[in-house]
C-alpha positions as CSV (number, residue, x, y, z in Angstrom):
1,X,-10.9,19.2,19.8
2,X,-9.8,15.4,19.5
3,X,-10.8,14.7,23.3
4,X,-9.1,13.5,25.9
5,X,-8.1,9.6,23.9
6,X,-6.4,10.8,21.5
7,X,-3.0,10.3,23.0
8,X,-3.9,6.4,23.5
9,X,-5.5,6.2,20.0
10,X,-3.2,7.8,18.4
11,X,-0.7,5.6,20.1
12,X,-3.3,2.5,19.3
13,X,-2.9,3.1,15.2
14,X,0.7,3.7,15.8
15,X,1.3,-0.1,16.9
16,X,-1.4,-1.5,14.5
17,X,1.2,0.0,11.7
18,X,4.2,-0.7,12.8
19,X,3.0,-4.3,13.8
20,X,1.8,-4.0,9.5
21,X,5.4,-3.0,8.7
22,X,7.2,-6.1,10.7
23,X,4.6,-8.5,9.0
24,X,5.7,-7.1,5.7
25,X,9.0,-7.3,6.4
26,X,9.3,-10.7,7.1
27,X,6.5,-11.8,4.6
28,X,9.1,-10.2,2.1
29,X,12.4,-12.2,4.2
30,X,10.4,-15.5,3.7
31,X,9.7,-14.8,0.5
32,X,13.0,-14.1,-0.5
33,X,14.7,-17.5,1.6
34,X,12.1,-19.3,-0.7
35,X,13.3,-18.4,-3.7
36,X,17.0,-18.6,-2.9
37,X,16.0,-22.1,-1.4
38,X,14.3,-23.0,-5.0
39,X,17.1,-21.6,-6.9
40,X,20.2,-23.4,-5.0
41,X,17.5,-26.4,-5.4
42,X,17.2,-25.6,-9.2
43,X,20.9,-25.7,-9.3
44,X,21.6,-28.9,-7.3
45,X,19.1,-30.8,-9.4
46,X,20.5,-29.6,-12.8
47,X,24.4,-30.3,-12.0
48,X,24.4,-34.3,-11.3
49,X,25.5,-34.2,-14.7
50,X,22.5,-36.6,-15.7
51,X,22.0,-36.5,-20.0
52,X,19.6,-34.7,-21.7
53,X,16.5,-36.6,-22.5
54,X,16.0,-37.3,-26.0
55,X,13.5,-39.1,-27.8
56,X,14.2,-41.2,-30.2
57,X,11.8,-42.7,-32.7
58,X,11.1,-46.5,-32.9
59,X,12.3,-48.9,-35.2
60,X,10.3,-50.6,-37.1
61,X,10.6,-54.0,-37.5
């Protein structure tokens, strides 16, 4: 009924979605070093212990 390929193309879609899965995987890995990467970043920047800017108006003379 499916012929005499089938083993091979059934063995054929088999690697195309497991091949899928790995991508996904480390798309999601990557993604998630990213964000650790902007958040330790994030938190570097912010504790130099630099002031908060505030604006001030102008005197006038």
């Amino acid at each position: 009924m499916l012929g005499a390929e089938w083993p091979q193309i059934h063995a054929t879609v088999l690697s195309v979605m497991l091949g899928v899965i790995v991508w996904w995987i480390i798309e999601v890995g990557l993604v998630y070093l990213t964000a650790r990467w902007e958040t330790e970043h994030d938190h570097l920047v912010r504790d130099r212990g630099l002031p908060r800017a505030v604006l001030r108006k102008p005197r006038v003379r």
